[in-house]
C-alpha positions in Angstrom: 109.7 125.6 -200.7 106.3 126.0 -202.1 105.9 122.8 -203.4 107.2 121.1 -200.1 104.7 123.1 -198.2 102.2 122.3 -200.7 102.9 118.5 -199.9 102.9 119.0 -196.2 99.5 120.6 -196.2 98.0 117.9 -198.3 99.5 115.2 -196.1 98.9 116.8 -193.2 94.7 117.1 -194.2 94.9 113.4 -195.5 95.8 112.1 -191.9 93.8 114.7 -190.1 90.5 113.6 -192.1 91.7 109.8 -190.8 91.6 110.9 -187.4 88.5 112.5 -187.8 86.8 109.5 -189.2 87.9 107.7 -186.8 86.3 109.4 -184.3 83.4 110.2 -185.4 83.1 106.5 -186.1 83.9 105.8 -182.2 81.4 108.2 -181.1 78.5 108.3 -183.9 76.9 105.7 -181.1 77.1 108.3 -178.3 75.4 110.8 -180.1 77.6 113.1 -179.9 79.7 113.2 -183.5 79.1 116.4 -184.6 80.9 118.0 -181.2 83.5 115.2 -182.2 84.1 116.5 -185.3 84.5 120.0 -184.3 86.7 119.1 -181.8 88.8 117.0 -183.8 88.9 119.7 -186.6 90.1 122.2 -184.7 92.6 120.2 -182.7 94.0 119.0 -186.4 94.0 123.0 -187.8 96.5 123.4 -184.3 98.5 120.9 -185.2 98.8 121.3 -189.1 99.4 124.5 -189.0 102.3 124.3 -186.7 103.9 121.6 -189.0 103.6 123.6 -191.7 105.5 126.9 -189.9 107.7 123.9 -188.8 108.5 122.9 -192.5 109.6 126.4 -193.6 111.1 127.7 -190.7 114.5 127.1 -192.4 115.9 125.0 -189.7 119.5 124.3 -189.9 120.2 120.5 -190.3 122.3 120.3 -186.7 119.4 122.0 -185.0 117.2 120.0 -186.8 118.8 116.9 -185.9 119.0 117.6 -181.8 115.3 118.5 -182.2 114.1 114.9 -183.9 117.0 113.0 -181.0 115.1 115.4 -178.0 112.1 114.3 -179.7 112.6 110.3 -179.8 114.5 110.8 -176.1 111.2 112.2 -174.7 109.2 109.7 -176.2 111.5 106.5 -174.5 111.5 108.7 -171.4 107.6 107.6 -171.5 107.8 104.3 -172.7 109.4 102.4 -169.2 107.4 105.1 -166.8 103.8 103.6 -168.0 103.6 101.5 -165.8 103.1 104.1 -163.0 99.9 105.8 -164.2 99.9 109.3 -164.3 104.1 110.0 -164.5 105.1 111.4 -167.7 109.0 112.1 -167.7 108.0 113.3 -171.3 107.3 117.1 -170.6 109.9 118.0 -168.6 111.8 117.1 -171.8 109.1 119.0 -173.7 109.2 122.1 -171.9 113.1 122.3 -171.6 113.2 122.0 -175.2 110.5 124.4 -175.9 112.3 127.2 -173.3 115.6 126.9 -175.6 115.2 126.2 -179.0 111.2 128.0 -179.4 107.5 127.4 -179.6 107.7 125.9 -183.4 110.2 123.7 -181.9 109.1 123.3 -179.0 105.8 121.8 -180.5 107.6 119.7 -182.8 109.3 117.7 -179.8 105.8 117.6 -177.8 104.0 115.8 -181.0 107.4 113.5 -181.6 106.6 112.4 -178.1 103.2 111.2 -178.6 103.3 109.6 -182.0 106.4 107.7 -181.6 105.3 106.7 -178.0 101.9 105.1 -178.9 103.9 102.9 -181.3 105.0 101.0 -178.2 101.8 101.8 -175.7 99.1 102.0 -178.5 97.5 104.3 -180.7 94.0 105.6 -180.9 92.1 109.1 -181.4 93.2 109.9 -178.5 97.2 110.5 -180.4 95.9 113.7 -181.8 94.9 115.4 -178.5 98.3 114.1 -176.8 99.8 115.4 -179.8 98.3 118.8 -179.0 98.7 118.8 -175.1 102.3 117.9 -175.3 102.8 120.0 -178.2 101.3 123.1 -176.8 103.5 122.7 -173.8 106.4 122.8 -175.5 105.5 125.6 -177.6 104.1 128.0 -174.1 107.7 127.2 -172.5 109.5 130.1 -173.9 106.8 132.5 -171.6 109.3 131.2 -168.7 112.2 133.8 -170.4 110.6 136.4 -169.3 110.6 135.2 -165.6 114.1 134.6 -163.7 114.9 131.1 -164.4 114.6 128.7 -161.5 113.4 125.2 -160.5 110.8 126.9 -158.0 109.1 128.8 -161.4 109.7 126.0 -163.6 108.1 123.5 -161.4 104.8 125.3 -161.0 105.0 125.5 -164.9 105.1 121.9 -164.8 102.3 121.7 -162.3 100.1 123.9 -164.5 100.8 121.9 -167.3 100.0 118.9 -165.4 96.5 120.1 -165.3 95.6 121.0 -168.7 96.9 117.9 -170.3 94.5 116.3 -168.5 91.5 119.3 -169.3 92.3 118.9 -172.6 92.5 115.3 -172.7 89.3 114.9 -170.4 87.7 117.1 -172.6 87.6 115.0 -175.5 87.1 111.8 -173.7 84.1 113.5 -172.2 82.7 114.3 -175.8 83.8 111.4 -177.8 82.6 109.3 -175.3 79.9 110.1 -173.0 76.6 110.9 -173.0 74.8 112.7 -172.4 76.9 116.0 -172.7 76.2 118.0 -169.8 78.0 119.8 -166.7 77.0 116.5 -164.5 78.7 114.1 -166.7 81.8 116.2 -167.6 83.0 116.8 -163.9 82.5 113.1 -163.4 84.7 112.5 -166.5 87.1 115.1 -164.9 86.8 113.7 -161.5 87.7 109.7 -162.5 91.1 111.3 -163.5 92.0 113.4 -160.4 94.5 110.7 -159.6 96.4 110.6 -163.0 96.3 114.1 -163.4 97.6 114.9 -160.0 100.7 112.2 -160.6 101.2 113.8 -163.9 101.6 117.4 -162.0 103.7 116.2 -159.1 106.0 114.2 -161.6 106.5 117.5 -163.6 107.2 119.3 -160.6 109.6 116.7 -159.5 111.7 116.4 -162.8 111.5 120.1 -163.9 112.4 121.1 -160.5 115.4 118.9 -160.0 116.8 118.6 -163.4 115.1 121.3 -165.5 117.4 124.3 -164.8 120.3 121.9 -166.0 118.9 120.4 -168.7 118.3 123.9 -170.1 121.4 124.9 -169.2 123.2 122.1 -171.5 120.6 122.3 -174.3 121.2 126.1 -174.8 125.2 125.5 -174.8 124.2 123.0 -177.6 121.5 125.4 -179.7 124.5 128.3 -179.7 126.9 126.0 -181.3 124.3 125.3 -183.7 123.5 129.0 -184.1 126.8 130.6 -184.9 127.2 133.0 -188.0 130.2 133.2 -190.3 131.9 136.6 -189.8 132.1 138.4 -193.0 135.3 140.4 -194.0 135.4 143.8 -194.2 136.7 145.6 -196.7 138.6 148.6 -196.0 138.1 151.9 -196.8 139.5 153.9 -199.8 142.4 155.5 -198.9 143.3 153.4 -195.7 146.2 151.2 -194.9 145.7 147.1 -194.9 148.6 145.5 -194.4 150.7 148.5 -192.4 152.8 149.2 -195.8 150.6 152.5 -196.8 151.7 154.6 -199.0 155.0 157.1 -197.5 155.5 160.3 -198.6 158.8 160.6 -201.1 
């Protein structure tokens, strides 16, 4: 297991200094790379070091297999919706998986989402901070256990959600690609997305309120079938009777 995590970690570094070149290639003109890179770092820290708990969490092969299918679903669910900007189908997937099956999990399904998506709708260094939004939605969802489970509660999960995908997606825009970096020009970057992120919450309100209780409903029917343990036998005490034929007095 050591050696695979070994492996993962490397990997994991190799693509995130990638990303990071990338960026700070984009935005050296701006001015701004050194915030780039700090930003980028940190977001590639998030993200390796959930792949890495990921990696040895031990996850059984079935579970593992309904999390890569929920994974590649959520990412088609994106793929015909783009061309209604704003309406991402995606995390209401994200978040029911991350409410049943954990946060590691959850996370796993929100970053399957962006990276196989952008194979279709196009990737860039903005991949990495979907990777994280989406990823970090998944992996908040099981704070809804504690809560009575209902579409009302799940769709003002969805709305919040709504929002900070499009903070933390703003926010990078705003320093990979604007300058210069001040209060002014970030609530302009914030404010020429209003629209996108307000479609984004209404369409997680809409799905997770209409089909989220459900979904969950069939994915945790699912993750116990997956999760069942083997009884073991137990072996009798000395001196007790197995099979009814005990021992009779003479």
């Amino acid at each position: 297991m050591t050696g695979k995590r070994g492996l993962v970690l490397l990997a994991g570094v190799a693509l995130a200094m990638v990303l990071l070149a990338f960026a700070i290639g984009g935005s050296a003109s701006a001015g701004s790379s050194l915030a780039t890179f700090l930003i980028a770092g940190i977001a590639s820290l998030v993200v390796l070091a959930f792949t890495v708990r990921f990696e040895s969490s031990h996850v059984s092969p079935r579970e593992l297999a309904i999390i890569a299918l929920l994974g590649a679903l959520s990412a088609l669910l994106r793929v015909p919706f783009a061309a209604i900007p704003g309406l991402q189908p995606s995390t209401y997937l994200v978040v029911c998986s991350g409410y049943v099956f954990g946060p590691v999990a959850g996370f796993m399904v929100g970053a399957m989402t962006a990276v196989v998506s952008n194979f279709f709708l196009g990737h860039g260094p903005w991949t990495l901070f979907q990777v994280l939004a989406w990823g970090l939605a998944g992996a908040s969802a099981p704070l809804l256990r504690k809560a009575a489970l209902r579409p009302r509660t799940l769709a003002l999960f969805g709305i919040c959600w709504g929002i900070l995908f499009g903070l933390m997606t703003n926010a990078w825009m705003w320093v990979a690609f604007v300058y210069p970096l001040t209060l002014r020009t970030f609530v302009v970057t914030l404010l020429n997305s209003v629209g996108f992120d307000a479609m984004h919450a209404a369409g997680n309100a809409l799905f997770l309120g209409l089909l989220g209780v459900r979904t969950i409903r069939i994915l945790e029917r699912y993750h116990k079938r997956f999760n069942w343990v083997r009884a073991e036998p137990v072996e009798p005490l000395e001196g007790t009777c197995v099979d009814g034929a005990g021992d009779a007095p003479e």
